[in-house]
C-alpha positions as CSV (number, residue, x, y, z in Angstrom):
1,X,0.0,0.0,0.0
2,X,1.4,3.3,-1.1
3,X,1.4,6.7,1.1
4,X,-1.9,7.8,-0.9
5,X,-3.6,5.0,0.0
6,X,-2.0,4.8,3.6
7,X,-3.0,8.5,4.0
8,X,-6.5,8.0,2.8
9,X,-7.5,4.9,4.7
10,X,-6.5,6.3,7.9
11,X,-8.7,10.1,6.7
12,X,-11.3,7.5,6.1
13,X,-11.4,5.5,9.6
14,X,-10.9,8.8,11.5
15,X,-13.9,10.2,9.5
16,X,-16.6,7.3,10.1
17,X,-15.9,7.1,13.8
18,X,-16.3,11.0,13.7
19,X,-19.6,10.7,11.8
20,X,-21.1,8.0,14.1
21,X,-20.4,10.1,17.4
22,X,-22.3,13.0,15.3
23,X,-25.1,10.9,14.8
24,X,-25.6,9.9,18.0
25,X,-25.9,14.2,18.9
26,X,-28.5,14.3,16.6
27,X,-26.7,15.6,13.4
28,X,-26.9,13.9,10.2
29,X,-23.5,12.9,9.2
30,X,-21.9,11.3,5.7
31,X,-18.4,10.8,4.7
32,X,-17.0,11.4,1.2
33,X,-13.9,10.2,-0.4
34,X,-13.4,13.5,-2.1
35,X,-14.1,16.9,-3.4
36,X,-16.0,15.0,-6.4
37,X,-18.3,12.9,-4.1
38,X,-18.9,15.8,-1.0
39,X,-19.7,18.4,-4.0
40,X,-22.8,15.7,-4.6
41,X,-23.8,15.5,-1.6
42,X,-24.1,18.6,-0.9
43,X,-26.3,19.4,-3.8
44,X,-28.4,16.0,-2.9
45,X,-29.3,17.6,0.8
46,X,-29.7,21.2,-0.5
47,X,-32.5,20.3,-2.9
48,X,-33.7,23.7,-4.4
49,X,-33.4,25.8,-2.2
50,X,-34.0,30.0,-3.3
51,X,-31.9,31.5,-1.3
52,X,-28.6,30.0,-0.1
53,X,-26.2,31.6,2.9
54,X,-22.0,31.1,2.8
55,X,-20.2,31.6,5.8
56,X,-16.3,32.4,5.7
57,X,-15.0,29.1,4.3
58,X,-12.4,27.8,2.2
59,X,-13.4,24.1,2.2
60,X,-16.5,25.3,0.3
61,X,-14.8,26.8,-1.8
62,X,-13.0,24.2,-3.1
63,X,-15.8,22.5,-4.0
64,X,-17.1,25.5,-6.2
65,X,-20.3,25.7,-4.7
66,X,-21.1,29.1,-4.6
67,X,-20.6,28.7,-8.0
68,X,-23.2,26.3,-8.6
69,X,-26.1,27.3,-6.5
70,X,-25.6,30.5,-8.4
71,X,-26.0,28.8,-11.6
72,X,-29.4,27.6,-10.3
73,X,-31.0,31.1,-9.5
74,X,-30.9,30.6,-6.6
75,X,-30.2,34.5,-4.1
76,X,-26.7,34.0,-2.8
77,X,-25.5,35.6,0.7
78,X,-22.0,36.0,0.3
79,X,-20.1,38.5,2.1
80,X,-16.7,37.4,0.6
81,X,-17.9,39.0,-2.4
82,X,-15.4,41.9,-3.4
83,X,-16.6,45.5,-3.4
84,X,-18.8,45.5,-0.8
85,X,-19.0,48.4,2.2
86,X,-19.5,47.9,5.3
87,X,-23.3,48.2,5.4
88,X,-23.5,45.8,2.7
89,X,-21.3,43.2,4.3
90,X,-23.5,43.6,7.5
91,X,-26.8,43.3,5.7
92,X,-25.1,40.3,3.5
93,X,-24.2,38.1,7.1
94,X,-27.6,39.0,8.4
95,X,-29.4,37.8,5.4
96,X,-27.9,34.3,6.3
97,X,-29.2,34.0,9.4
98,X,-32.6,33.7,7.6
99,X,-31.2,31.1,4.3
100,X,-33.0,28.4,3.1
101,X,-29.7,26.7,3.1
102,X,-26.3,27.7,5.0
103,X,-23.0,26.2,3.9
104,X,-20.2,26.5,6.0
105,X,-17.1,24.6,7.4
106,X,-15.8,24.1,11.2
107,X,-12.3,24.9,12.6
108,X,-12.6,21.3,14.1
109,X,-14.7,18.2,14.8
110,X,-14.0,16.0,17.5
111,X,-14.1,12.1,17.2
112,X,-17.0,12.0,20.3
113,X,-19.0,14.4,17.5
114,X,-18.3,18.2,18.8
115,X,-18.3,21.3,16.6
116,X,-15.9,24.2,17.2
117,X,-16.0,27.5,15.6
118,X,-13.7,30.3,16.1
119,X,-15.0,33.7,14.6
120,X,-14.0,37.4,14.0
121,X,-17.8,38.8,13.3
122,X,-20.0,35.6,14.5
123,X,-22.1,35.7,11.5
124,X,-20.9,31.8,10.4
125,X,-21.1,30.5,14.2
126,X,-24.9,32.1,14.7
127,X,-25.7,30.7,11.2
128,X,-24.5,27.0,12.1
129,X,-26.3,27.1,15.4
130,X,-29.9,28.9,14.6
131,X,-31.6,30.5,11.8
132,X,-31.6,28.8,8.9
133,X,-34.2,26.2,7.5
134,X,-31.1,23.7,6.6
135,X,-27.4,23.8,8.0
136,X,-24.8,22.1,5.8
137,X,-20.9,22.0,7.6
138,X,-18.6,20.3,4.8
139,X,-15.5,19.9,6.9
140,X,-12.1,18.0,5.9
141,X,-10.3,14.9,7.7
142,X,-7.5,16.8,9.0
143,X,-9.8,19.1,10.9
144,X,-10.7,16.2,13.2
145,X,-9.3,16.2,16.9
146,X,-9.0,13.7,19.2
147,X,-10.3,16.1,22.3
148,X,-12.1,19.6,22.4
149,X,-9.1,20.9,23.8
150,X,-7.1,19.8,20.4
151,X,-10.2,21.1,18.4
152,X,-9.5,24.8,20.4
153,X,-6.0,24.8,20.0
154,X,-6.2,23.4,16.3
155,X,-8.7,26.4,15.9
156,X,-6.1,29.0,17.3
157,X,-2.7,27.8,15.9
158,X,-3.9,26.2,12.5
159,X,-7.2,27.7,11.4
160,X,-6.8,31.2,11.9
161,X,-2.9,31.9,11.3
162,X,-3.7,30.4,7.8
163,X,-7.0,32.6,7.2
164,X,-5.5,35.8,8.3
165,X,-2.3,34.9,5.9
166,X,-4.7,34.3,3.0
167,X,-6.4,37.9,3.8
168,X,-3.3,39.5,4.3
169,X,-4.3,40.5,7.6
170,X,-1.6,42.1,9.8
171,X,-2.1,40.0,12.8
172,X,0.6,38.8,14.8
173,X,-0.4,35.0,14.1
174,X,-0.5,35.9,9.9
175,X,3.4,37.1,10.2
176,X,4.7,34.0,13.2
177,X,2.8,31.3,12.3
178,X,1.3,30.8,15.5
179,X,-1.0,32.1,17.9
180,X,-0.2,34.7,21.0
181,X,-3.0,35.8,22.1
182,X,-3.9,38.9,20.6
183,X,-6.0,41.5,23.0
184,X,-7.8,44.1,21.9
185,X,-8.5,46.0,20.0
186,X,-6.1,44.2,17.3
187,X,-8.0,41.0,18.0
188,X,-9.7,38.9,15.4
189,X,-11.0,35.8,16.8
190,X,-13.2,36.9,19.5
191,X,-16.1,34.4,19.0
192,X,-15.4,30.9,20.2
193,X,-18.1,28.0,20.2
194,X,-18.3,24.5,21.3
195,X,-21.7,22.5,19.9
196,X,-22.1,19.3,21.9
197,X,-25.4,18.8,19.9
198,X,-27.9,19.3,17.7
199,X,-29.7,22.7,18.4
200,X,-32.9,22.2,19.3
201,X,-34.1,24.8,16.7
202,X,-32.1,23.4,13.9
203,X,-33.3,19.8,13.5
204,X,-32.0,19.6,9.7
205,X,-28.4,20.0,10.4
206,X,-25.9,18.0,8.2
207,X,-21.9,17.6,8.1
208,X,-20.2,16.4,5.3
209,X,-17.4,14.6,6.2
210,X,-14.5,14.9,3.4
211,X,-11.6,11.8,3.6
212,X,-8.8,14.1,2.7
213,X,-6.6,17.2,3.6
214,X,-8.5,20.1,2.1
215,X,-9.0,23.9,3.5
216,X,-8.0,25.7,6.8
């Protein structure tokens, strides 16, 4: 067995037991082989929706899904979108509190099926906890952590130095590497969650599970 196939069959074992501790919280969890497969399934549990929410995520990305549900007509609320002011971006992350579908990611999952978020604005965590009619979290093996306090740190000294490097953000952790704990006001992440289960007002809540390396 080559490295490949090493590397995927343990993505793939890590990602099942993952997906069977989410179950058991009440969330509806698959796992893919790869961007192919995951991009399907995501379309399958979206349906048609009209109007369809993206938090801040590279995973999704990836999978060109904005892309997509914007080729079906449906409205898109996307506040990566260039050229947008302030008020715009605002009314753009509030609009996807109220989404047919929201399509995110998570910083980490942990293998007894917890969901941790960490967020500059806290329009992506609100979104993936109440609001929308569907949730959708497509989230990558390597994001999976053995404890919540792995998820935490992998949040802090993985997740974020990477996103503020690809925004060019001038934040200690884009320029080191690694987290310092930035105060305020300089500080980004000032939103952390922890879901331990399935909101109660958010009953059709899926993660997609990808068996590879892919976004932050």
């Amino acid at each position: 067995m080559g490295l490949i196939d090493t590397k995927h069959k343990y993505w793939k074992a890590r990602s099942e037991k993952c997906a069977a501790a989410l179950e058991k919280k009440g969330f509806h969890a698959v796992c893919c082989a790869d961007e192919t497969a995951a991009r399907e399934e995501v379309i399958r549990i979206a349906g048609q929706p009209e109007t369809v929410g993206f938090g801040g995520s590279q995973t999704t990305r990836v999978l060109g899904l904005v892309e997509y549900f914007r080729d079906q007509g449906c409205q898109i609320f996307d506040h990566w979108v260039e050229g947008l002011s302030k008020e715009e971006s605002s009314k753009v992350r509030r609009a996807q509190l109220m989404s047919d579908v929201f399509l995110a990611s998570a910083n980490a999952l942990t293998m007894d099926g917890c969901i941790i978020n960490l967020d500059g604005f806290g329009n992506r965590v609100s979104a993936s906890i109440y609001g929308p009619k569907k949730i959708i979290l497509v989230v990558s093996a390597n994001k999976i952590t053995n404890t919540v306090e792995e998820g935490i740190n992998r949040a802090r000294q993985v997740a974020a130095p990477l996103n503020y490097m690809e925004k060019e953000r001038n934040t200690p952790c884009a320029i080191t590497g690694e987290c310092i704990g930035c105060q305020m006001p300089r500080k980004e992440c000032r939103v952390l969650t922890i879901i331990e289960g399935v909101p109660k007002g958010s009953p059709d809540y899926h993660i997609v599970i990808v068996a590879k390396d892919i976004g932050f």
